[in-house]
N, C-alpha and C positions, 0 to 999 in steps of 0.2 A: 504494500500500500504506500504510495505515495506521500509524504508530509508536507506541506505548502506552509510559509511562515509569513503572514504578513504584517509588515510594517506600521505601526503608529501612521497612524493620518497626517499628525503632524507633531512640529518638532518638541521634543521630550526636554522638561526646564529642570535642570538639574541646580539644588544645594547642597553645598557644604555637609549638611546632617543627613540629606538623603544618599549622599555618594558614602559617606561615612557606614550609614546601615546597612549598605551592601558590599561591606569589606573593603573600600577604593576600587572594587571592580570597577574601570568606567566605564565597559560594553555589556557584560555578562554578568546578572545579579550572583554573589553569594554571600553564603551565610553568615550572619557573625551573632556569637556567644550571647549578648546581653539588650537592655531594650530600648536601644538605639531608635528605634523607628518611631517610638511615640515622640520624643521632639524633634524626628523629623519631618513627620506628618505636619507638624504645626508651622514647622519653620518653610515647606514648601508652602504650604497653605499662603503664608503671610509674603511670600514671591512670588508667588502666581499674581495675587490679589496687588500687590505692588504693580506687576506687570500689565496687568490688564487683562490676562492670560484665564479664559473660561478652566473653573478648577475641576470639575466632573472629569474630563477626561483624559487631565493630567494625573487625577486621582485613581482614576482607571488602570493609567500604565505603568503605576507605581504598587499596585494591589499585585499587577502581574508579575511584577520585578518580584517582589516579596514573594510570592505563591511559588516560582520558580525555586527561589533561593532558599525555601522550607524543605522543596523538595530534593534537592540538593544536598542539605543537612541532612535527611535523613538517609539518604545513599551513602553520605561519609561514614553514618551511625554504623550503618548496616557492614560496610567493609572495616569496622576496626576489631576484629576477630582479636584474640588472645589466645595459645595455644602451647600446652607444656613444652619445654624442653628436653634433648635425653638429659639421663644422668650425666653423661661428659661435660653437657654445656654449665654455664655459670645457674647457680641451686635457685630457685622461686623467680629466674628471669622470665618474662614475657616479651614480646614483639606485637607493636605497636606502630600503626599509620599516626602520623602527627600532621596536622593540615599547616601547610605554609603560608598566611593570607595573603596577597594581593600587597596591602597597605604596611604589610612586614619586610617586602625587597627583598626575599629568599634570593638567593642567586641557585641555580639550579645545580645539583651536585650528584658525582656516579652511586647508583642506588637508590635514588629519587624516582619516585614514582607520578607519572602524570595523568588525568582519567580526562579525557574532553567534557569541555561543559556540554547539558544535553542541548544544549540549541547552535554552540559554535562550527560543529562538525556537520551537521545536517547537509549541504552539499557538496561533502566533501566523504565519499563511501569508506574508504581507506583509513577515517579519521572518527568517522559517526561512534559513538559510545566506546570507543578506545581506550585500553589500558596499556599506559606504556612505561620503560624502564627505559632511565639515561642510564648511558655504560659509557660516553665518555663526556668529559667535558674539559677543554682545551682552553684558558686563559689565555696561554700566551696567541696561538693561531686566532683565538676569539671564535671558536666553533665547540658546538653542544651535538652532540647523538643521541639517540634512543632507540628502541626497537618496541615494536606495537605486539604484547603477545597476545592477544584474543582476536589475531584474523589468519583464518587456515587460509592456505590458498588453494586447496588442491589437489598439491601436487607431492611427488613424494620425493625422498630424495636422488632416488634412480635414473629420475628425468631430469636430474642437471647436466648438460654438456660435461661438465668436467668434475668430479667427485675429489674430494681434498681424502689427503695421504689420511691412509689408516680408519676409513670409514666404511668399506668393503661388508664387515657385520651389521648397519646400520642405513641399509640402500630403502629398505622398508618406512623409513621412516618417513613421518609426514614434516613438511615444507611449509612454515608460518609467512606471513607475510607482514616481515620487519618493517615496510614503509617506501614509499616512493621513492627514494633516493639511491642512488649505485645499487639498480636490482639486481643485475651480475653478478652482485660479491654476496657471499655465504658468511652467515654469522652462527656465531651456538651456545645454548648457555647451558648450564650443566651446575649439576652440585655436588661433582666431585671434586671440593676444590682441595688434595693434599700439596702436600709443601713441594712434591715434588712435580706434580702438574704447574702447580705456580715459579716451579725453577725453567720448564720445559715452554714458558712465552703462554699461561693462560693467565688472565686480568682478576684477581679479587675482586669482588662486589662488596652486598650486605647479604647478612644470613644465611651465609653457608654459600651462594651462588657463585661460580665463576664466569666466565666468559673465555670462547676460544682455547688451547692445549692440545694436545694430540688425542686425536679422539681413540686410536688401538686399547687408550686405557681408560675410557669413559664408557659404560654400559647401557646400553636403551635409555635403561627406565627412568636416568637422571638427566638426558639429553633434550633441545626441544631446537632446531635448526629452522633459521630465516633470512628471507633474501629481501636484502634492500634494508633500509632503515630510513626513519625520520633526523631530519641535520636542520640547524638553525645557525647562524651568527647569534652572538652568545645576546649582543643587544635585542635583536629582533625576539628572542624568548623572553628576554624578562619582557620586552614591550608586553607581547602575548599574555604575560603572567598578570600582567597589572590591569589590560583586557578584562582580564576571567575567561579568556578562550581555556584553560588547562585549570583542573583543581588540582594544587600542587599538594602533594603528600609527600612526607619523609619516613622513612625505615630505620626505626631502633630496638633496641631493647629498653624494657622496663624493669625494674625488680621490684618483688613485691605486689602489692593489691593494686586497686583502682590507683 
């Protein structure tokens, strides 16, 4: 089914306390913590009203901003899972998404996780309700990576023109699709990160993850390979970020309770 998004009639008057209540998002409403929105209802009110600006249907697209941005929160809710550790790992630690606001200037870091906002990706298929993982992020070059895991493509790994060393037991496997960018090049992540994969060229993440190492000693069931990937200039993302195009999450541990 097709989704059609249409536009405000006309143009949206934005305050201080109304930008405020939707985290500094300035395209894409989201959520914030406390109850921001009752003085900024009044403060738009008393700008409009200055303006000259009929209030009903300024009131309207700010009801909507909000509705979006509840529902939003609640998708954060829902993804911040907590989930024992082994014995090996550090005793009573939990893992934990931490939302990064907009209005906080996160600069985006490897092991960060990005989810499209629901209205930003809309005609963009490759991008629509996407979760993705930065794996690299380059200061000095000033270029950002990620790879989108929740879009199969298809295909398997058998059907690459060219299969990378030591994947031979692994031709079965299915072919994610990391994102528009260099769909030629093959990426992989895996959670066999030992010390000695990390000696043999595979990249640490968070949480046990790695990226790339000789896959001869990585086994099916911790593998997940994809072509292409999402790439920004490091500016054009945080732009994006302070949008609300991406709700930014971070990956840590917790110890302890709530």
């Amino acid at each position: 089914e097709k989704r059609v998004v249409v536009p405000p009639q006309r143009p949206f008057i934005w305050c201080d306390e109304l930008l405020r209540s939707c985290a500094n998002a300035t395209e894409y409403s989201l959520p914030v913590a406390d109850r921001r929105s009752l003085r900024a209802v009044r403060k738009h009110w008393h700008l409009c009203h200055s303006l000259g600006v009929p209030y009903v249907p300024q009131a309207q697209e700010a009801l909507e901003r909000w509705r979006k941005a509840a529902a939003m929160a609640e998708k954060l809710r829902q993804s911040d899972h907590r989930h024992e550790l082994s014995e090996a790992q550090v005793m009573a630690a939990r893992w934990r998404l931490t939302w990064c606001a907009p209005s906080e200037d996160h600069q985006a870091e490897v092991g960060d996780v990005l989810m499209t906002h629901p209205l930003s990706g809309l005609f963009q298929e490759v991008y629509d309700q996407a979760v993705l993982l930065v794996v690299e992020s380059n200061q000095e070059e000033g270029l950002v990576k990620a790879l989108i895991l929740n879009k199969d493509s298809g295909e398997t790994l058998a059907q690459r023109k060219t299969l990378p060393r030591g994947s031979v037991k692994l031709v079965n496997e299915p072919v994610y699709q990391g994102g528009p960018v260099d769909v030629a090049e093959l990426w992989w992540l895996h959670s066999a990160s030992t010390d000695e994969l990390l000696r043999e060229g595979a990249t640490s993440l968070r949480l046990g993850l790695a990226m790339g190492g000789e896959l001869q000693r990585i086994s099916s069931s911790s593998v997940r390979f994809f072509k292409g990937c999402a790439a920004w200039a490091t500016e054009q993302l945080q732009t994006e970020l302070q949008r609300g195009v991406w709700v930014h999450a971070r990956l840590g541990f917790h110890r302890g309770g709530r």
